[in-house]
C-alpha distance (Angstrom), angle and dihedral (degrees) to the residues before:
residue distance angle dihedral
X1 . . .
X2 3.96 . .
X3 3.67 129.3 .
X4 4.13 107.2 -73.8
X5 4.34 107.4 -122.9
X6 3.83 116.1 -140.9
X7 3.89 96.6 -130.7
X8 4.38 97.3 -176.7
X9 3.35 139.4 11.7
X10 3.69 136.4 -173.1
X11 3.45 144.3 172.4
X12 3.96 140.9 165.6
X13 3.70 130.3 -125.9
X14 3.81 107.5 -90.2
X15 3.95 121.8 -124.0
X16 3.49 133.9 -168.0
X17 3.99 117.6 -110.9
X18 3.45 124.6 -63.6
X19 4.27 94.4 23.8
X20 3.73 91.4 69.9
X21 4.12 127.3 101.9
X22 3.85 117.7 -128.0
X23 4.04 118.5 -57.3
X24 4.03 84.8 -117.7
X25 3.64 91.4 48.4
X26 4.16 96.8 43.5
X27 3.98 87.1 43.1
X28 4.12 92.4 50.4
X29 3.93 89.3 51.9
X30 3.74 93.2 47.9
X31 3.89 94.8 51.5
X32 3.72 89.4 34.5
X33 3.88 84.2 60.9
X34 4.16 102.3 44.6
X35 3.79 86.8 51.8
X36 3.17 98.0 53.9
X37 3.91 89.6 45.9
X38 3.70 90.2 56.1
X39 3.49 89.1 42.4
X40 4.02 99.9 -133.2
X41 3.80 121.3 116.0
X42 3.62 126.0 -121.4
X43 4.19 103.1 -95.3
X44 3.89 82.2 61.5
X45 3.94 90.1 72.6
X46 3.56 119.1 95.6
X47 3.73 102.1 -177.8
X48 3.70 144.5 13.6
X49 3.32 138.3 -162.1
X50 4.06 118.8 -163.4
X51 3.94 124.8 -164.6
X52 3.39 119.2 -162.2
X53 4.09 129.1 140.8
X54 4.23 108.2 -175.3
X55 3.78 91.3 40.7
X56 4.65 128.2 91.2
X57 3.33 124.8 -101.3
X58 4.23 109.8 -66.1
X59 3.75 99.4 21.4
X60 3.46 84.2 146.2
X61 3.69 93.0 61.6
X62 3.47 95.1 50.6
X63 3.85 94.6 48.6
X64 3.70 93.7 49.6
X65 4.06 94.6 45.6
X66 3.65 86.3 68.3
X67 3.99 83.4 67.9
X68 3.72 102.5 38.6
X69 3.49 145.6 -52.6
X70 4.08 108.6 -116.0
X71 4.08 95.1 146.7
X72 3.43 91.4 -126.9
X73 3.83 115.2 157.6
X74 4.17 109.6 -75.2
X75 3.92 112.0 -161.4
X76 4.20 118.0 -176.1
X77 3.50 117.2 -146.6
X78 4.00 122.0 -159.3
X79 4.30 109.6 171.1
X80 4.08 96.7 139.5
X81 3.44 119.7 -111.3
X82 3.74 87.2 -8.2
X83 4.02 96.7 66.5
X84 3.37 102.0 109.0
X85 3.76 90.5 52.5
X86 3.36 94.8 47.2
X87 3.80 99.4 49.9
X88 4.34 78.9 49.7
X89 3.85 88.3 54.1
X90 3.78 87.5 55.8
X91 3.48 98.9 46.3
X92 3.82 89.4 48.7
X93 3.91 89.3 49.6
X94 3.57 92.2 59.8
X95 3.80 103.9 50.3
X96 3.63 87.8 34.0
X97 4.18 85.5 58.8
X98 3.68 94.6 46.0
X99 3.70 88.2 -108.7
X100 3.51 100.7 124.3
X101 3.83 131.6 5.3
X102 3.57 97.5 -148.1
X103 4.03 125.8 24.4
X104 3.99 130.8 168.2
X105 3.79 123.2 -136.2
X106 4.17 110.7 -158.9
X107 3.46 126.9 173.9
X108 4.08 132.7 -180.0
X109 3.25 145.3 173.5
X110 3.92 138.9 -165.6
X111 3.61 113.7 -172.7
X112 3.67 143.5 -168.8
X113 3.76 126.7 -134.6
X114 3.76 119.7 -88.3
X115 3.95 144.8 17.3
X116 3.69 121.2 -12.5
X117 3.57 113.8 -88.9
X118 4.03 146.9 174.4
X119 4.04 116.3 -82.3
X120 4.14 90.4 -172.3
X121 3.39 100.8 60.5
X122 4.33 89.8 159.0
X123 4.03 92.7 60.5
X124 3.67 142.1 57.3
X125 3.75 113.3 -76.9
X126 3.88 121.9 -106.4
X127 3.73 93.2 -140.3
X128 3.70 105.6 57.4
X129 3.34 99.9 108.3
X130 3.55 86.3 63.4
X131 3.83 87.4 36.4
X132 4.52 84.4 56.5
X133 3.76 98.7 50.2
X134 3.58 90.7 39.9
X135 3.71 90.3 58.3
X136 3.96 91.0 54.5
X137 3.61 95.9 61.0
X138 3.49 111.9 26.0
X139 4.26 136.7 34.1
X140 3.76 114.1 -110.8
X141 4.17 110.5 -125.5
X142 4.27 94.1 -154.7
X143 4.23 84.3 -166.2
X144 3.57 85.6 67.6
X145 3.63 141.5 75.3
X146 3.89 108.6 -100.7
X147 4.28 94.8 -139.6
X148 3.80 94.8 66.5
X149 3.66 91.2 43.5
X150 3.76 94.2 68.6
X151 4.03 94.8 38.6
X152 4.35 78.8 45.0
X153 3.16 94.9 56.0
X154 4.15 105.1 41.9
X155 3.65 84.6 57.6
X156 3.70 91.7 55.4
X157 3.91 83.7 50.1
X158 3.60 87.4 54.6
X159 3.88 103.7 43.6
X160 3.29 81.6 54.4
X161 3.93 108.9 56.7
X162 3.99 86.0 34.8
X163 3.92 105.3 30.2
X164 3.94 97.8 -137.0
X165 3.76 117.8 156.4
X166 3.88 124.5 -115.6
X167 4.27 85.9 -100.6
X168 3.91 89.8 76.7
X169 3.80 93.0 64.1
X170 3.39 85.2 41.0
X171 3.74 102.4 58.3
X172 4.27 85.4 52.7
X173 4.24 84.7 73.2
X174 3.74 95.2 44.8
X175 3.94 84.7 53.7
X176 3.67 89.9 52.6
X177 3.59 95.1 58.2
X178 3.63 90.5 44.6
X179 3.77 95.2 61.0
X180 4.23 91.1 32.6
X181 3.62 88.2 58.5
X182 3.86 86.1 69.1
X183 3.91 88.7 46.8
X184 3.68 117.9 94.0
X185 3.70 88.9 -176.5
X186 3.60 97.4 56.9
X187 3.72 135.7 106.0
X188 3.42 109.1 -140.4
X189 4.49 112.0 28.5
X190 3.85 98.9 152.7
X191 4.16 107.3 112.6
X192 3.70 118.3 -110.5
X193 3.56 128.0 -155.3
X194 3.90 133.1 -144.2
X195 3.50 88.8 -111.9
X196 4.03 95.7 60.3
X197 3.28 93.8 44.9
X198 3.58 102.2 51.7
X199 3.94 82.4 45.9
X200 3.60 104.5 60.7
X201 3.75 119.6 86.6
X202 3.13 124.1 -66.5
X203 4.11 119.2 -113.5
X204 3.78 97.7 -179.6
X205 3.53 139.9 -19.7
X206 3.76 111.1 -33.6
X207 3.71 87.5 -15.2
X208 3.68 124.8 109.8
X209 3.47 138.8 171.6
X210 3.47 106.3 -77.0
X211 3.78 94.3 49.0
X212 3.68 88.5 70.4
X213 3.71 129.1 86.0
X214 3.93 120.9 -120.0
X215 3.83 136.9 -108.9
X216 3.72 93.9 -103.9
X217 3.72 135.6 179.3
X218 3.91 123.3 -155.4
X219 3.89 141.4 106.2
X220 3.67 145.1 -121.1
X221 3.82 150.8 -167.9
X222 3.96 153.1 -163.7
X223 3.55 129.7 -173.4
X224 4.24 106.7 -156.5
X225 4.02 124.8 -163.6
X226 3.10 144.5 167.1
X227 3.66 127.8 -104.4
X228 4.04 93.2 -109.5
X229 3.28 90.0 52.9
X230 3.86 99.4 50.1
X231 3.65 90.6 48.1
X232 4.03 90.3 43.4
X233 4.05 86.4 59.2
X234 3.65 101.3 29.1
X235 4.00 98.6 -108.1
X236 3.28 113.7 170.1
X237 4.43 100.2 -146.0
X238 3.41 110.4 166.1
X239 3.18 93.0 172.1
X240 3.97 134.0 83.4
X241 3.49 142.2 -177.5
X242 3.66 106.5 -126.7
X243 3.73 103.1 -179.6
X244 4.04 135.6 4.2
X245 3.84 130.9 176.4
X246 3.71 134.1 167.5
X247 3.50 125.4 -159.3
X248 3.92 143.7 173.4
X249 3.80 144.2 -165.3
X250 3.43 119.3 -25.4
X251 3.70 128.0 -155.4
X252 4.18 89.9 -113.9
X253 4.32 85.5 71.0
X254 4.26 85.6 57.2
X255 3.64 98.5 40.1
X256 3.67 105.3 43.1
X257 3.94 135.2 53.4
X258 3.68 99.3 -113.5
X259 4.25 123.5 134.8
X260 3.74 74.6 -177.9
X261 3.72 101.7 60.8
X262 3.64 88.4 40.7
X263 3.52 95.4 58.9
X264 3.61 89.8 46.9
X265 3.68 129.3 -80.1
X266 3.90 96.8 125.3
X267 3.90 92.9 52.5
X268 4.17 88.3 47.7
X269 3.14 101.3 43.2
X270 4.28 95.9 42.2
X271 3.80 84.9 46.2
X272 4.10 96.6 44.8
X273 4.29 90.8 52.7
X274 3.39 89.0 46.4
X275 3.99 91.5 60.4
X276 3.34 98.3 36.1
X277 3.98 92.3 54.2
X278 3.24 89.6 37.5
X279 4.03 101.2 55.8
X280 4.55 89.3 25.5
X281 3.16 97.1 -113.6
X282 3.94 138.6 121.4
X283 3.85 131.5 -148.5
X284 3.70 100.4 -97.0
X285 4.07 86.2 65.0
X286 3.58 90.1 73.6
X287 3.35 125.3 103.7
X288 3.74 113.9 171.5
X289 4.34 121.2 21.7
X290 3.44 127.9 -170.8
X291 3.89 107.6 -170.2
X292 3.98 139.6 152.0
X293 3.82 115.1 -62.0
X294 3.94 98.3 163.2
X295 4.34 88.7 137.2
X296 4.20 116.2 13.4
X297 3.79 82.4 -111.8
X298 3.78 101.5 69.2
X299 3.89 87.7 42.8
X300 3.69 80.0 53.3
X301 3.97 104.8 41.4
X302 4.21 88.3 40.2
X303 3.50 89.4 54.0
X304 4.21 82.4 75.0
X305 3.71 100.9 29.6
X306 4.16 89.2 54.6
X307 4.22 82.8 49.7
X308 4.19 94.0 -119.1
X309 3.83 81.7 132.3
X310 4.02 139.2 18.4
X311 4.35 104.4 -100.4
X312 4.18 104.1 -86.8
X313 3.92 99.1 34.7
X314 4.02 107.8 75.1
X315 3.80 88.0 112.9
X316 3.76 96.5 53.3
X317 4.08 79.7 49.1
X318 3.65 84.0 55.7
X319 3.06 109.3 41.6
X320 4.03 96.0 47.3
X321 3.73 86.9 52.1
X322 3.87 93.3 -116.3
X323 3.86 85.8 139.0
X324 4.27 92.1 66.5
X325 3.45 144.8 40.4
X326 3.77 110.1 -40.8
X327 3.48 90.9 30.0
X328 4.23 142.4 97.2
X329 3.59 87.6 -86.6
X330 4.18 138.2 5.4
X331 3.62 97.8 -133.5
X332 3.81 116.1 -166.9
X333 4.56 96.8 -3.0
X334 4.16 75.2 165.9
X335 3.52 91.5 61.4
X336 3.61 91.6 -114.7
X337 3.51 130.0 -116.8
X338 4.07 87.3 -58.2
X339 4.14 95.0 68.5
X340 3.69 98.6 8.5
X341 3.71 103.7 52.1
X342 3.92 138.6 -100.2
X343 4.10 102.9 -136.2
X344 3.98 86.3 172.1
X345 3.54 100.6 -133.7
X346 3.75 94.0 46.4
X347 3.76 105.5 45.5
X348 3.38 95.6 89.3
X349 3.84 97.1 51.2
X350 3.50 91.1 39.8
X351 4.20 87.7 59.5
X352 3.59 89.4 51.3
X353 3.67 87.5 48.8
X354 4.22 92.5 55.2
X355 3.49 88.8 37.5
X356 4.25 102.2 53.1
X357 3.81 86.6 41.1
X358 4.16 88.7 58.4
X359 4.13 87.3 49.6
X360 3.44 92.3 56.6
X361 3.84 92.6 48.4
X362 4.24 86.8 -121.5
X363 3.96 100.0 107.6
X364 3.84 84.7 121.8
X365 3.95 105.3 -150.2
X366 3.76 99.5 2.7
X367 3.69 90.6 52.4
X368 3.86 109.3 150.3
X369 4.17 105.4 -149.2
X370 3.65 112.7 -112.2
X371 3.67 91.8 -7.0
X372 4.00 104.8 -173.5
X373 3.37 119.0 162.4
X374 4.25 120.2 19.4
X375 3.54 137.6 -160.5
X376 4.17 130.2 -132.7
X377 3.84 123.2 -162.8
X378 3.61 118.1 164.7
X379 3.87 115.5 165.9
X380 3.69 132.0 -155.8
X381 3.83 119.0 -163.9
X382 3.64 112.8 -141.4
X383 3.38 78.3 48.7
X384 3.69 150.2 -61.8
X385 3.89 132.8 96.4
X386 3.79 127.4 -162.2
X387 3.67 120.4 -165.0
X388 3.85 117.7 -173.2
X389 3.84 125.8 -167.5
X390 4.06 113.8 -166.9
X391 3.60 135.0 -173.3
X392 3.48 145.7 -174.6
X393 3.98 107.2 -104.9
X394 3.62 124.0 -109.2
């Protein structure tokens, strides 16, 4: 088995609900534009892998029928706000194997305005073991949107082990809009300042409303092959995937008392020493990470679990700027899900997307100098984690 190259990406500028085209129509354009960048046609394909959450059954055969009908094998992929990941794990699987020499990873979302919320209201509710062990550490506020409340209430968790102030979550937006500012794919580019953020209303806990992501609707794409196969069609792929693992729930998020774990942490950090043992490599190699900023807190809490700094010291990684350009590590130059958008099936893709475009030195105005090796976390709660290490082949 060899290292699996990401020959194309593509990916659409993100919208907010209601100013979006069809999810069939956003999801043709974004496949439409990574084969074109890996400069193969559709009927060369062998797989695909779709992502999608708020979408029926075989969305991703509809989408790619509006490209061409090959009968290749079509494989939808719902993991929460880890789809697009997921559906990329696949795809990587497959070449990886020797199952396939050239696979596409798609994700899309269409979205509706406002919080998160239950489609199958007539059935039990997939979340409730989070729902249980949230109950047993924290009160349940039915006026407001049950997302922030877990994010809300792991930062509480954290303020109070560490005793940072509400600003330090704060200063995580204001660095979104920084980097999203240099975006033209991005939702939200206007600056922000501490000030407004710590302003807005408050969702939960330290959390207000600009420390949450937005409803978003957009698309993305990644065609994957395997070195024989670039060299058989003269694809130039500079870029590899060096190590991938996905992981879920552990037992530690039942058994203990942690909003943290349960938000997380565990899955991270399993799925981050798994990559980094896997490809020999440590945290301080990285240059450039893309990871899951849905609430400032997860930004904040991953910023541990993926190893960028020791447990107890994200806010002197803060506020020493070791999180942007300049610093150990440019977290989020995208903007992240927080400015750029989080359409759920997409996110994923669209993190592969920023991340190729640094490897290959054309990221445009988020470019990260001498980026060489970059990092991938995109979390799912309910669960599943995927944590993606690339590199520029040798």
């Amino acid at each position: 088995m060899s290292n699996v190259r990401v020959a194309g990406v593509g990916m659409i500028p993100f919208t907010k609900p209601g100013q979006s085209e069809d999810w069939d129509v956003m999801a043709e354009k974004a496949i439409r534009l990574a084969l074109a960048d890996a400069g193969i046609t559709y009927d060369q394909v062998q797989q695909a892998y779709a992502g999608y959450v708020y979408a029926d059954s075989t969305a991703g055969q509809s989408a790619l029928y509006r490209i061409g009908s090959t009968g290749i094998p079509v494989v939808n992929v719902n993991n929460n706000c880890s789809t697009g990941s997921s559906a990329l794990f696949l795809a990587r699987q497959m070449v990886e194997a020797g199952a396939a020499d050239c696979v596409l990873a798609f994700g899309f979302e269409q979205m509706v305005p406002g919080a998160l919320g239950s489609v199958f209201n007539d059935r039990k509710r997939t979340m409730g073991h989070h729902g249980a062990k949230f109950l047993e550490m924290r009160e349940y506020d039915p006026a407001k949107p049950p997302t922030p409340q877990f994010y809300g209430g792991a930062a509480v968790e954290y303020q109070q082990r560490y005793g940072i102030g509400d600003e330090v979550f704060a200063m995580i937006a204001v660095k979104a809009r920084r980097h999203a500012a240099n975006n033209p794919l991005a939702v939200f580019r206007d600056p922000l300042t501490l000030e407004e953020v710590l302003a807005a209303p408050k969702l939960s806990g330290p959390v207000t409303r600009f420390q949450a992501c937005p409803p978003t609707c957009g698309a993305a794409a990644a065609v994957l092959v395997s070195p024989r196969f670039a060299a058989r069609h003269g694809i130039k792929a500079p870029v590899e995937i060096l190590a991938q693992s996905l992981t879920t729930d552990f037992q530690s998020t039942w058994d203990g008392r942690s909003m943290i774990s349960l938000i997380g942490y565990d899955m991270t950090k399993a799925a981050a020493d798994r990559v980094y043992e896997a490809a020999g490599v440590s945290p301080d190699d990285v240059d450039v990470v893309e990871l899951h900023d849905c609430f400032t807190p997860n930004e904040l809490v991953v910023y541990e679990a993926l190893g960028l700094t020791p447990d107890g010291t994200a806010e002197r990684y803060i506020r020493d700027g070791q999180n942007t350009y300049g610093g150990s590590h440019v977290v989020n130059p995208s903007g992240g899900l927080l400015s750029k958008g989080h359409p759920i099936g997409a996110t994923g893709l669209a993190q592969c997307y920023e991340l190729t475009r640094q490897l290959r030195g054309s990221a445009g105005g988020t470019q990260v100098d001498g980026a060489r090796l970059a990092l991938q976390h995109n979390m799912g709660m309910g669960g599943a984690c995927v944590v993606t290490l690339y590199g520029r082949a040798q």
